[in-house]
C-alpha positions in Angstrom: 2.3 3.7 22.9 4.7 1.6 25.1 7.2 3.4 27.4 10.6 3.4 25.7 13.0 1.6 28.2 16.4 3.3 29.2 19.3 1.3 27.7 21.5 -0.1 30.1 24.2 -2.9 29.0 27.8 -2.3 29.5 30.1 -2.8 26.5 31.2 -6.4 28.0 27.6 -7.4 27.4 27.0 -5.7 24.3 29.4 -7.9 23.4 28.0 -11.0 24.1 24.7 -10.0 23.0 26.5 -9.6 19.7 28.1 -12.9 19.6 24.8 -14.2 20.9 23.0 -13.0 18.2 25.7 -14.1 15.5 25.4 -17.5 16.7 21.7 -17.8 16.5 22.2 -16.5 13.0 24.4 -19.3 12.0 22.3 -21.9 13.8 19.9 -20.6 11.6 21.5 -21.2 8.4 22.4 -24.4 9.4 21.1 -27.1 6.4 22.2 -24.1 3.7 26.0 -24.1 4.8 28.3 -25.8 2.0 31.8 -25.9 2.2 33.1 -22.7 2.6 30.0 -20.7 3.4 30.5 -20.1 6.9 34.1 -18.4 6.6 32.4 -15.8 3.5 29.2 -15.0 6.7 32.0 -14.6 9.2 34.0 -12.3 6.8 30.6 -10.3 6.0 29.8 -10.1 9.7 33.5 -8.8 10.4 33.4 -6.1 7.8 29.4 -4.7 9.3 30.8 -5.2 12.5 33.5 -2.9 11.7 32.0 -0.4 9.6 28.9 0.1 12.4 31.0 0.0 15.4 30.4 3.4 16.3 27.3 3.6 15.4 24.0 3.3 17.4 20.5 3.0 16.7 17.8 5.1 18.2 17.3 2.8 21.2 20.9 3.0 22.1 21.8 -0.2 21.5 25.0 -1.1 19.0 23.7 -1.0 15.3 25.4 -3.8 14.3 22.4 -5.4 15.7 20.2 -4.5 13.2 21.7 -6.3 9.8 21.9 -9.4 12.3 18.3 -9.1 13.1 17.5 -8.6 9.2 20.2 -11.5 8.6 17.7 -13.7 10.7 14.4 -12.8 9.5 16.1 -13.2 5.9 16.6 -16.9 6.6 14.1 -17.8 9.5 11.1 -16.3 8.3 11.8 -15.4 4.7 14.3 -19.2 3.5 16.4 -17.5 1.7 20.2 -18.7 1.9 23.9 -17.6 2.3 24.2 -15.1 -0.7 21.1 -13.4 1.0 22.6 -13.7 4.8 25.8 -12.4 2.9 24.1 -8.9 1.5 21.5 -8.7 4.8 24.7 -7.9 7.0 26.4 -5.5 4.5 22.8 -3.9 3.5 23.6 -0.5 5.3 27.6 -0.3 5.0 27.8 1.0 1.8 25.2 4.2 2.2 26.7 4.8 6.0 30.1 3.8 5.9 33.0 3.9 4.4 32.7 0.2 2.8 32.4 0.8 -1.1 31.0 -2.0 -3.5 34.3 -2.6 -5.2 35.2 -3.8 -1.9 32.1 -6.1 -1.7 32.3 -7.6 -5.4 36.5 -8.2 -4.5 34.9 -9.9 -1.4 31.6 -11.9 -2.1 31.3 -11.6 -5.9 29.6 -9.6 -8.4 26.0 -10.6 -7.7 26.1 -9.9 -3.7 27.8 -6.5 -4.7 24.9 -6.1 -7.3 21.9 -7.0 -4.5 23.4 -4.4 -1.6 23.5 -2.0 -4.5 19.8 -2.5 -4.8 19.9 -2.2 -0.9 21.7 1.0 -0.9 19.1 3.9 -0.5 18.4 6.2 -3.5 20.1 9.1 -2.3 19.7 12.5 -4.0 16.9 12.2 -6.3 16.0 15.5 -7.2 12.3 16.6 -6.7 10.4 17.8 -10.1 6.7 19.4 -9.4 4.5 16.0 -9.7 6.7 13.4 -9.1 7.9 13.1 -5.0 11.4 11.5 -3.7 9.5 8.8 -2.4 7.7 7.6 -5.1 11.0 8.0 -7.4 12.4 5.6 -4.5 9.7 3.0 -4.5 10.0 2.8 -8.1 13.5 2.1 -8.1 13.4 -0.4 -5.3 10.9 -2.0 -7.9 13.5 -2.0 -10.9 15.5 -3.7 -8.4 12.6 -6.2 -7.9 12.6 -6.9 -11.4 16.4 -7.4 -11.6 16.7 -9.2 -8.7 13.9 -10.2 -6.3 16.5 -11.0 -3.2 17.0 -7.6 -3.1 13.1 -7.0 -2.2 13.0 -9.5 -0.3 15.6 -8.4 1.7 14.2 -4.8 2.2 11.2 -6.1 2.9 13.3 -7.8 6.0 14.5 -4.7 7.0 11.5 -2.5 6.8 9.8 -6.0 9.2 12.6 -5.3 11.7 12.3 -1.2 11.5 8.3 -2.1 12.5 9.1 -4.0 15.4 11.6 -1.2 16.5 9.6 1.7 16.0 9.1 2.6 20.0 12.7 4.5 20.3 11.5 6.9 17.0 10.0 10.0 17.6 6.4 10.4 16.3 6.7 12.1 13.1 9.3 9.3 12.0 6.9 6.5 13.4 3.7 7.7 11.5 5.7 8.4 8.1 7.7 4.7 8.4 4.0 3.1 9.4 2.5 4.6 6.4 5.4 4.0 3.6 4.7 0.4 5.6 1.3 0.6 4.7 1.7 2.2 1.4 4.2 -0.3 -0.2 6.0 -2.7 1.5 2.7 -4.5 3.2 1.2 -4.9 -0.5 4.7 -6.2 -1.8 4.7 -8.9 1.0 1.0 -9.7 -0.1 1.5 -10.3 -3.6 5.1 -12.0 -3.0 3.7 -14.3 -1.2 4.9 -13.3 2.3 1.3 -13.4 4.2 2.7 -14.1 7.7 5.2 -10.7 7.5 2.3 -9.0 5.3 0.0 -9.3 8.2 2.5 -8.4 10.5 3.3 -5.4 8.7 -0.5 -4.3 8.8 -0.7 -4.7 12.4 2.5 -3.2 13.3 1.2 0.1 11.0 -1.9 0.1 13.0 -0.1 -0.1 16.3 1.4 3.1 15.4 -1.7 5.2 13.1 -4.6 4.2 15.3 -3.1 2.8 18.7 -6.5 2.7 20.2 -8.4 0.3 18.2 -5.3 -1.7 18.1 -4.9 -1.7 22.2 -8.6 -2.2 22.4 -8.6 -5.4 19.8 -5.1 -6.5 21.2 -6.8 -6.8 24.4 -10.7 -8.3 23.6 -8.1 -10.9 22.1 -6.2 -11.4 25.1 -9.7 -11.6 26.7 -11.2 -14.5 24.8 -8.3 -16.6 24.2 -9.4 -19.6 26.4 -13.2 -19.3 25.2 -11.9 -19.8 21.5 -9.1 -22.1 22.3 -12.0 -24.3 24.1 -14.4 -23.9 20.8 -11.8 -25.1 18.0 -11.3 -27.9 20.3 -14.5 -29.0 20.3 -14.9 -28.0 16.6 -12.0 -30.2 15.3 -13.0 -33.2 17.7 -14.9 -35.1 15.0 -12.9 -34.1 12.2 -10.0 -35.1 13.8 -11.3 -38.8 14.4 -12.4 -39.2 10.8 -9.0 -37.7 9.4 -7.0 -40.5 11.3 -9.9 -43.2 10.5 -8.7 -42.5 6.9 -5.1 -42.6 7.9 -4.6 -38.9 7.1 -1.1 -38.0 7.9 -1.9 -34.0 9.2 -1.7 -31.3 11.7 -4.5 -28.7 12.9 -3.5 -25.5 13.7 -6.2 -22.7 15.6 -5.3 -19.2 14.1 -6.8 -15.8 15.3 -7.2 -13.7 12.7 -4.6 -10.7 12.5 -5.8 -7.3 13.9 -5.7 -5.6 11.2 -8.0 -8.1 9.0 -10.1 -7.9 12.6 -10.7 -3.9 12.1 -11.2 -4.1 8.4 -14.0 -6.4 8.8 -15.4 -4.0 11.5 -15.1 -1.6 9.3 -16.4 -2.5 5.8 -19.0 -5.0 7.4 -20.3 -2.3 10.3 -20.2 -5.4 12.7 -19.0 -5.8 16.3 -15.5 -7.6 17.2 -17.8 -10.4 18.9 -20.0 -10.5 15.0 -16.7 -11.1 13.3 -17.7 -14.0 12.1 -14.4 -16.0 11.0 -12.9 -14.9 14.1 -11.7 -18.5 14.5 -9.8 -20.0 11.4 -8.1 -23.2 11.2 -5.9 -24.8 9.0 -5.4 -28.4 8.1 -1.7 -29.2 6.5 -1.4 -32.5 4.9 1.7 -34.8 4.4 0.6 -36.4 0.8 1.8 -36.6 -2.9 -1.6 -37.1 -4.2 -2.3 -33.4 -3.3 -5.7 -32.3 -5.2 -7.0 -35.1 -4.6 -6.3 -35.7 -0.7 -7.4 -31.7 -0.1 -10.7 -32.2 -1.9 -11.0 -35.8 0.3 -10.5 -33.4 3.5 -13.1 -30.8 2.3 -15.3 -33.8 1.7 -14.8 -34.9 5.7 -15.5 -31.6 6.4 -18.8 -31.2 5.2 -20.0 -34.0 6.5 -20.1 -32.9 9.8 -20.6 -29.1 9.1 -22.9 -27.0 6.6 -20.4 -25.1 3.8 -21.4 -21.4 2.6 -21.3 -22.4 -1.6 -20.7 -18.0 -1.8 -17.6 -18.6 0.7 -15.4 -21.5 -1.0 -12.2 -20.6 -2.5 -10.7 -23.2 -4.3 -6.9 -21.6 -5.6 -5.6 -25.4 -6.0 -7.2 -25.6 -9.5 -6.2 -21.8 -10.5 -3.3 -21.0 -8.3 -3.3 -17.1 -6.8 -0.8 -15.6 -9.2 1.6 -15.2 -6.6 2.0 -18.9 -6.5 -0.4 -19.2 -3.4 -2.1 -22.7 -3.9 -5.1 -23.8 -0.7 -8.9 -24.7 0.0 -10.4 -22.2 1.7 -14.1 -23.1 3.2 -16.3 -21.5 5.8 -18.5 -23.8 7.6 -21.4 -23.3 10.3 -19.6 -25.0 13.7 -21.3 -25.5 17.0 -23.9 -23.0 18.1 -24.0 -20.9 15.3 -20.8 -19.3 14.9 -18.8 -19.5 11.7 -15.6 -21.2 11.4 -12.8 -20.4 8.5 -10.8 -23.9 7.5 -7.9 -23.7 5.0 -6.8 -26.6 3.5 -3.3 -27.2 2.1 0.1 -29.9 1.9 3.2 -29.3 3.4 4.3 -27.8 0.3 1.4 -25.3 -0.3 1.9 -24.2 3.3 5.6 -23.4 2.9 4.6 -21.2 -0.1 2.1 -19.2 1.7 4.2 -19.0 4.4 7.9 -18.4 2.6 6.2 -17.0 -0.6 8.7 -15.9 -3.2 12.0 -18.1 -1.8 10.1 -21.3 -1.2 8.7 -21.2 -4.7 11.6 -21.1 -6.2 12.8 -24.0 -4.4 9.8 -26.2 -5.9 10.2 -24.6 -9.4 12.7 -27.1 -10.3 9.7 -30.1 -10.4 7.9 -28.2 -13.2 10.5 -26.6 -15.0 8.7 -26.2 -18.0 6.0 -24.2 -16.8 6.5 -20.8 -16.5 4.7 -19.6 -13.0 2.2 -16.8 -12.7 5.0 -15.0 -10.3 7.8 -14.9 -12.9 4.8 -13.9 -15.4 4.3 -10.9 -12.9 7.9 -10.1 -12.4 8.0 -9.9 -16.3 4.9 -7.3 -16.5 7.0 -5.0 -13.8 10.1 -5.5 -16.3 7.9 -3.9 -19.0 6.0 -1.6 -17.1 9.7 0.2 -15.7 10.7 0.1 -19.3 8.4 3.2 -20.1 10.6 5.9 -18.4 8.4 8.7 -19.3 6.0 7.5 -17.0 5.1 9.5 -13.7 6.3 8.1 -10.9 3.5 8.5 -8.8 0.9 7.6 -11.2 3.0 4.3 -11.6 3.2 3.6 -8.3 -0.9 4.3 -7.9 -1.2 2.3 -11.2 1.0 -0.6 -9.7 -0.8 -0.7 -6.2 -4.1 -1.5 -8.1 -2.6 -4.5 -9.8 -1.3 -5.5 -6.3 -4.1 -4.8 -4.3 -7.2 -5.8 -6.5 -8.6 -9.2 -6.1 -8.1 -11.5 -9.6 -10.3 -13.2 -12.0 -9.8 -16.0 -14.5 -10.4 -15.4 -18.1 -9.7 -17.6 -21.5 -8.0 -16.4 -24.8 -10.1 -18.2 -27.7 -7.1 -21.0 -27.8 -8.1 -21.8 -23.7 -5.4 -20.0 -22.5 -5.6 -19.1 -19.3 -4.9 -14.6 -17.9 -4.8 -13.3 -14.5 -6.4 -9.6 -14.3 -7.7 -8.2 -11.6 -11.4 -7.6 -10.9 -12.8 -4.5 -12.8 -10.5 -5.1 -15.8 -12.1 -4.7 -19.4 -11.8 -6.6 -22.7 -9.3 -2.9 -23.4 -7.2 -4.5 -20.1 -6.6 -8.0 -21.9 -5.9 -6.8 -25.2 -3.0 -5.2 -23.7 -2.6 -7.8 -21.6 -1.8 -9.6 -24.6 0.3 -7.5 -26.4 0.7 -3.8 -26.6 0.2 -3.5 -30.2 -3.2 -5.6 -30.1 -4.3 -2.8 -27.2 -3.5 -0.1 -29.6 -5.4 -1.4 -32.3 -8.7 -2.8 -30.2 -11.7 -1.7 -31.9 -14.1 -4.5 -29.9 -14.5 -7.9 -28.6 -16.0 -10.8 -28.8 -16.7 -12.1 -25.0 -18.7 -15.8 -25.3 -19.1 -15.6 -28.9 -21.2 -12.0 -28.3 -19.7 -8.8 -29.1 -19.1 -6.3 -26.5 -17.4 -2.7 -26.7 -13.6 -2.3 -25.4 -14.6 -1.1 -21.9 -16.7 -4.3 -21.5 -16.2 -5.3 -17.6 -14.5 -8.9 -17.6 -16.4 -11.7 -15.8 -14.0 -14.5 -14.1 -14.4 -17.5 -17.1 -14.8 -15.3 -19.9 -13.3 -16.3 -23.0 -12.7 -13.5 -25.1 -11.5 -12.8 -28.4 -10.2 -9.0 -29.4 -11.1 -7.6 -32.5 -8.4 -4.9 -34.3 -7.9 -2.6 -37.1 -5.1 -0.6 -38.1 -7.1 2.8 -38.3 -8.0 2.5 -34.8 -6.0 5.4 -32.5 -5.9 5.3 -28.7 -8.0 8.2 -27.0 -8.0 10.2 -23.4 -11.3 7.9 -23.0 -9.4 4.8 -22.7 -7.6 5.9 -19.3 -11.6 6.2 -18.0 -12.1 2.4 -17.5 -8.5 0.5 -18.5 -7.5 -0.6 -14.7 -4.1 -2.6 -15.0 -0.9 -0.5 -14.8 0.1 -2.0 -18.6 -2.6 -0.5 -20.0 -3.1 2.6 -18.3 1.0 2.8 -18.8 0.9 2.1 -22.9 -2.1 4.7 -23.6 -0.3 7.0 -21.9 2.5 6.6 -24.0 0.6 6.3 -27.3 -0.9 9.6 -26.7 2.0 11.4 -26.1 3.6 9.8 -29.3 0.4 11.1 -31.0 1.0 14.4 -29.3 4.5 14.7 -30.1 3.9 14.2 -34.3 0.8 16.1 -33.5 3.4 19.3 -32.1 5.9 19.4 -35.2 3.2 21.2 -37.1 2.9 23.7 -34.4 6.3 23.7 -34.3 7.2 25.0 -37.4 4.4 27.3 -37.2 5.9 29.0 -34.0 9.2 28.8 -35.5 8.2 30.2 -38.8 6.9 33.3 -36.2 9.8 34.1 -34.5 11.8 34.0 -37.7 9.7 36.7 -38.8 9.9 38.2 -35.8 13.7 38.1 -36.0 13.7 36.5 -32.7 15.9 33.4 -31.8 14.5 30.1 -31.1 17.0 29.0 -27.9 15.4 26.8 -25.0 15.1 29.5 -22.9 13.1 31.8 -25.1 10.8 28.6 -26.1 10.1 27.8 -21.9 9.7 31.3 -21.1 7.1 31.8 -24.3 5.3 28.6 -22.6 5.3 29.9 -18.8 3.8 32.9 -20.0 1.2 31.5 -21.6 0.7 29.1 -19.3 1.6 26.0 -20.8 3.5 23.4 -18.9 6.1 23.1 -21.3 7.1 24.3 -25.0 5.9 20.5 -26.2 2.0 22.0 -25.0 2.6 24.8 -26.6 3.5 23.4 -30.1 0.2 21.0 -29.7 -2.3 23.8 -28.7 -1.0 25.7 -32.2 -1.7 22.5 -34.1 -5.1 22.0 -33.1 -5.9 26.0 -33.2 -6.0 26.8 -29.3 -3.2 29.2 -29.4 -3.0 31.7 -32.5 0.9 33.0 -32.9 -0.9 36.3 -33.9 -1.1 36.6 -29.7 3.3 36.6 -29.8 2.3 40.4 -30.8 1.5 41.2 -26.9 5.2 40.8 -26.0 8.0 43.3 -26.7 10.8 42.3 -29.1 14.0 43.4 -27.5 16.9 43.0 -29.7 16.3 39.5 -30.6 14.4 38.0 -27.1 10.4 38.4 -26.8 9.9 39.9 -22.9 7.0 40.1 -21.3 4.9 43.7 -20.8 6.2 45.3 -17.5 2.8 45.4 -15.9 3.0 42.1 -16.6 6.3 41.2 -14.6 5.3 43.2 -11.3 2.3 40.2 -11.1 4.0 37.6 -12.0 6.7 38.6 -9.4 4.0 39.3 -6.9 3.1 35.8 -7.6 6.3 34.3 -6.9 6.2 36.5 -3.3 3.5 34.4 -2.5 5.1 31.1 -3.1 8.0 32.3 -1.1 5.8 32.9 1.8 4.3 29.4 1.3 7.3 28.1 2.0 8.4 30.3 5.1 5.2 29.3 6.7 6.8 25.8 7.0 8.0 25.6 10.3 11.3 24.4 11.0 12.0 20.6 11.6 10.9 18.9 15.1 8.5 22.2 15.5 5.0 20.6 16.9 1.8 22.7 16.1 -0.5 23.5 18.9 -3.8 23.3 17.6 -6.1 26.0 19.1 -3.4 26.9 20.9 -0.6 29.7 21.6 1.7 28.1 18.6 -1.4 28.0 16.3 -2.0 31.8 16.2 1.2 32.4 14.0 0.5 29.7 11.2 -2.8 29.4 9.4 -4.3 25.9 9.3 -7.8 24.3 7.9 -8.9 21.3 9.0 -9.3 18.6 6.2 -13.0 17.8 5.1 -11.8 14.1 3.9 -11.7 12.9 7.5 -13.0 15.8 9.9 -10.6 15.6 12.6 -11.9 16.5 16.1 -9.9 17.3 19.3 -8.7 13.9 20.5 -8.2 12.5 17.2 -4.3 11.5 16.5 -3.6 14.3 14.1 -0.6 15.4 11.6 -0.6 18.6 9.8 0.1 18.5 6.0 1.6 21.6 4.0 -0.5 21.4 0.7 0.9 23.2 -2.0 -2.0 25.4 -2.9 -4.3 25.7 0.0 -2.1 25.9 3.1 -1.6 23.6 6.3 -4.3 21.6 6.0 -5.1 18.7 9.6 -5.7 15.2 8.7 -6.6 12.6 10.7 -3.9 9.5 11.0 -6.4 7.3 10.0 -7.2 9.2 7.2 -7.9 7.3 4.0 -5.6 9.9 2.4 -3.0 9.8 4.8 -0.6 6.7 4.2 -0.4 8.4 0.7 0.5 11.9 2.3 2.8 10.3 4.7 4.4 7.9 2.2 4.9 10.4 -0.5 5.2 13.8 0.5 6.7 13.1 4.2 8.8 16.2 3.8 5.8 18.2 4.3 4.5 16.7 7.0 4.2 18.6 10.2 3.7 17.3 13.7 0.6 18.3 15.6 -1.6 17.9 18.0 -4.6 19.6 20.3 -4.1 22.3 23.1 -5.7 20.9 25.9 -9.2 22.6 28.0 -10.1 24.6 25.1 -13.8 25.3 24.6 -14.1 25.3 20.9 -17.1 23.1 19.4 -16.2 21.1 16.2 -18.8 19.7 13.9 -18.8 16.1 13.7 -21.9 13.8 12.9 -23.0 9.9 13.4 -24.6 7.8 11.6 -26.9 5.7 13.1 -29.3 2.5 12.0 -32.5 0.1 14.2 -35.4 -0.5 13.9 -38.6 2.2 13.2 -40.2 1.7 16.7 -42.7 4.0 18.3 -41.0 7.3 20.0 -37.2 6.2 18.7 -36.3 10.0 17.7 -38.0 11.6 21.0 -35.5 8.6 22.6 -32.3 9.7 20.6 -33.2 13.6 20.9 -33.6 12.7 24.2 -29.9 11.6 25.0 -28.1 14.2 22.4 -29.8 17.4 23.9 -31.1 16.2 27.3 -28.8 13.4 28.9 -25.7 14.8 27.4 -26.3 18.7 26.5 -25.2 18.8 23.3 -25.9 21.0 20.7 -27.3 19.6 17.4 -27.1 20.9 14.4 -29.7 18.6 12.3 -30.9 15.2 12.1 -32.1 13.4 8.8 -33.7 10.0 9.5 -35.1 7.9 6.5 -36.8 5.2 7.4 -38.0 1.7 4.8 -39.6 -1.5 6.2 -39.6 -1.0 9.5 -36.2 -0.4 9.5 -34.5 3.0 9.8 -31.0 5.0 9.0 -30.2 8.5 10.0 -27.7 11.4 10.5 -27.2 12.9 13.0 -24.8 16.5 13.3 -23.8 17.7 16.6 -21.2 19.9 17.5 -18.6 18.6 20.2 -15.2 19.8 22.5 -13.4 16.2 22.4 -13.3 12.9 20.9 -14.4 11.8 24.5 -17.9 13.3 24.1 -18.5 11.8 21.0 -17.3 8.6 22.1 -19.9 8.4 24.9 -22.8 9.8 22.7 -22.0 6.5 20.1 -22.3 4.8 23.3 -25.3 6.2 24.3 -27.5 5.9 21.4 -26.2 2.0 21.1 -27.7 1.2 24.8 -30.8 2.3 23.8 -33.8 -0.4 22.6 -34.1 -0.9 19.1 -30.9 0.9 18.1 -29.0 -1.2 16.3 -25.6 0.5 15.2 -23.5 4.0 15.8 -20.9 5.1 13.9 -18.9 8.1 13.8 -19.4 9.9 10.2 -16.1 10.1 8.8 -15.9 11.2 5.6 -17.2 13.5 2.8 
């Protein structure tokens, strides 16, 4: 992690830096200024200006800075306009100053005072058992999203410029921010159209959850820079000459690919950085009104001097991405042997990929009368946050699988064209339709054949639903629905059930305690639950419906004038129980505290280390206090930790390893070649002989000459496992070693 420097400037030059970077903000906004604009940006900057003056950020430096810097981004990188610049400035005042938003709307108007509302950080949500501050947050920042998408857009400017500051945080702060980052606001950017800042966003998380890989890939990128600069020159030579022979008006751009995309592919494929195969991308931008046309001309040009991959064209200028993303994407066989990645798009296509959201607004007005896919989305979060009984984690799980998941193209029997994403069934389009048509899907007809509801969609399916009004939703549908609509209306259906379902029960209960001569007050109904361990009275009624609780059982607890209290036995466990919770939470240390793992600090709090990613001295590390099993040790690059972080960051706890202590850990690798002659004597050879290390077991399957294996030894430091993966991969006929992560 870089060195945080000391902060230095006087307050004359804090000063000018200011002013400097007020300046640059109105050069900026330039070609948006209309009469009168400049003096309402001056006025916003006065009041932040004044509202922040004491204030500092972590660095040191004056925090007026920051809505400036977010100001910037909001124009420069994002094209928004004044009203935007306008709330960027004022984004913070209103949360941690004394600036209120009656002041703003007297100022700047009611819609300005309405996005820095959506700015202002929820503050005080209070936490129930299974739904997490956080997630309450992120699902308010998306009802704000739905209201107004400036406001989004801003915050995603803001959380940009808290990545690119992180340095001056303390560790705990950086790991939880990178992992909301990851968690959220990098998928948001992705399916607003923001790739430039989503990219950013991953590589700015990685810098901070796994520093080494990105150091190590920051640097083999540094390394051969001049080698693939050299390349796409020669690459784009030819097609270069034949674009102008055609009087193309165009410019190539050479594009690494972003770290992050880098280590995925490393990851998922099991290659090399040097077998990254679209390591070198270009992209050809076209001046032209004939756009299809002149883009499928180009890809045309293309292939005639290189060989195209059929399984590896993406054509999104017939079907647009949903979030208005419109290019040609092709990867073609370039000079001695290595794949190249070309995108084609216009001038306008480009802005869209690069602005997202703001820029495709600004061509909207040229097809009015089509309603885009993005406003379509932006509609389906509307009536997703409509359903306020819904979880607010699930939701925000529910909602990252629509953002995440790749799309497909399917046909309603009119022609119709529905975005879903991959995995969805002909259940997922029924609701996709309409709610009621979900409710009441008994089938479908998919091609003119007829398929079951959880039939998995194909991209260019045409399907037609088929209904009936005796059909009820069931807790089978949640199994295979995979859009958030769908999962969110069954959800709600069966409750509704539940609920008419409970009145029976109800009165049954009620009838009970009548008899009983015992009131029928919320208090008396929770208790009766708790002790019966229902999660609420609503359970309660349902399970005497459907004949899992008998009231005959009310006859175990005392009547006592006209309560029903539990046996006293029965009150010394349950307060033993609560004894126990209360030591839970004593056992989490007190905030800044660092845990020394295997060392002095660790003997006084109990920790395991987590199974999902087998940590190992070495490893960056975080300790996480789980609610029923203790401190538990994850790895940061855990696949479970940017939802830990993200979610629950209150329980987070710092950690990290005691250093020279001989304790072994169990860790394994997995390992691949070819089935030679001797190859195990060769491996057992380095594990046990060359490097002394004690192995636990070795499984090694081997098919067609080739071979895969396991291989469980037990280790002191990341650094010994390090050189044993480098070890075995030095050896002839071994192919690839990688550490064994997971479960």
């Amino acid at each position: 992690m870089s060195i945080v420097e000391t902060y230095t400037l006087t307050e004359e030059e804090e000063k000018k830096l200011i002013l400097r970077e007020y300046r640059s903000l109105l050069r900026a906004l330039k070609l948006r200024l209309k009469k009168g604009d400049k003096r309402l940006v001056r006025r916003a900057f006065e009041i932040a200006a004044d509202a922040h003056k004491h204030m500092r950020r972590k660095s040191g430096e004056p925090y007026i800075l920051h809505p400036l810097a977010v100001a910037k981004i909001v124009v420069e990188e994002i094209g928004l306009g004044v009203t935007s610049v306008i709330c960027a400035l004022l984004h913070d005042t209103v949360e941690d100053t004394e600036v209120t938003l009656k002041e703003i709307e007297s100022e700047f108007g009611i819609t300005s005072s309405k996005i820095v509302e959506g700015l202002t950080k929820i503050s005080y949500v209070v936490e129930s058992k299974d739904t997490t501050q956080q997630a309450e947050n992120f699902k308010k920042i998306l009802l704000t999203l739905a209201d107004d998408p400036r406001v989004i857009l801003i915050k995603i400017a803001d959380r940009l410029h808290n990545m690119r500051t992180l340095d001056s945080m303390g560790r705990d702060k950086q790991l939880k921010i990178a992992s909301e980052t990851s968690f959220l606001y990098a998928p948001l950017a992705s399916r607003l159209g923001l790739y430039e800042i989503k990219s950013e966003l991953e590589d700015l998380t990685m810098k901070y959850t796994e520093n080494d890989v990105f150091e190590e890939i920051t640097q083999k990128l540094q390394d051969t820079k001049r080698e693939r600069t050299r390349y796409i020159n020669e690459f784009i030579k030819p097609i270069k000459e034949e674009l102008e022979q055609n009087n193309f008006s165009f410019e190539i751009v050479g594009r690494p690919k972003s770290i992050h995309s880098i280590w995925n592919k490393i990851k998922t494929k099991h290659v090399t950085f040097e077998e990254v195969y679209d390591l070198f991308a270009i992209r050809i931008i076209l001046k032209t009104q004939t756009e299809k046309e002149d883009c499928w001309k180009v890809f045309s040009i293309i292939t005639n001097h290189y060989q195209h991959s059929i399984e590896r064209l993406r054509d999104w200028i017939s079907a647009p991405k949903s979030n208005g993303y419109e290019a040609l994407h092709t990867t073609v066989m370039g000079p001695s042997g290595k794949w190249v990645e070309v995108q084609i798009r216009t001038e306008r296509m480009n802005e869209i990929a690069e602005k997202g959201l703001a820029a495709h607004w600004k061509y909207k007005d040229g097809n009015a009368g089509q309603e885009s896919k993005l406003d379509d989305w932006l509609k389906h979060i509307r009536e997703l946050l409509q359903k306020p009984e819904s979880n607010a984690m699930d939701f925000i799980q529910d909602l990252k699988r629509d953002i995440f998941n790749e799309e497909i193209y399917v046909y309603t029997p009119e022609g119709d064209m529905r975005l879903l994403p991959i995995g969805a069934t002909a259940l997922d389009f029924a609701f996709d339709i309409h709610s009621e048509l979900g409710k009441s899907c008994i089938g479908a007809k998919v091609n003119y054949k007829l398929v079951s509801i959880s039939y998995e969609l194909k991209n260019a399916d045409q399907i037609e639903i088929i209904s009936s009004k005796k059909q009820k939703p069931t807790e089978d549908w949640l199994k295979f629905v995979v859009t958030a609509k769908a999962k969110s209306r069954i959800k709600y259906y069966l409750k509704e059930e539940k609920r008419i379902k409970a009145q029976d029960g109800k009165e049954a209960l009620y009838r009970k305690l009548e008899h009983l001569k015992v009131t029928t007050s919320t208090t008396q109904l929770q208790e009766l639950a708790a002790y019966f361990k229902y999660p609420s009275p609503l359970d309660l009624y349902y399970a005497i419906a459907i004949g899992a609780f008998d009231v005959k059982d009310l006859s175990k607890l005392v009547v006592h004038g006209d309560k029903l209290i539990a046996p006293i036995e029965e009150v010394k466990k349950e307060s033993h129980k609560e004894v126990i919770h209360e030591d839970l939470s004593k056992s989490m240390p007190a905030k800044g505290y660092e845990l020394i793992l295997f060392g002095e600090s660790s003997d006084k709090i109990q920790y395991k280390l987590a199974n999902c990613c087998q940590p190992i001295p070495g490893d960056d590390v975080f300790g996480f206090v789980t609610s029923g099993e203790g401190l538990k040790i994850h790895r940061t690059s855990c696949p479970n930790a940017a939802t830990l972080l993200a979610n629950y960051g209150h329980r987070v706890v710092k950690a990290k390893w005691a250093k020279n202590k001989e304790i072994s850990f169990l860790t394994g690798v997995k390992i691949n070649g070819l089935d030679d002659v001797g190859i195990i004597q060769k491996i057992t050879n380095v594990v046990s002989g060359e490097l002394k290390m004690n192995m636990r077991s070795m499984s090694i399957d081997s098919n067609d000459g080739l071979f895969e294996g396991t291989i469980m030894v037990f280790v002191n430091h990341k650094e010994e496992l390090n050189e044993l993966c480098f070890r075995l991969e030095k050896l002839q006929g071994i192919h690839k070693v990688i550490r064994l992560d997971m479960e």
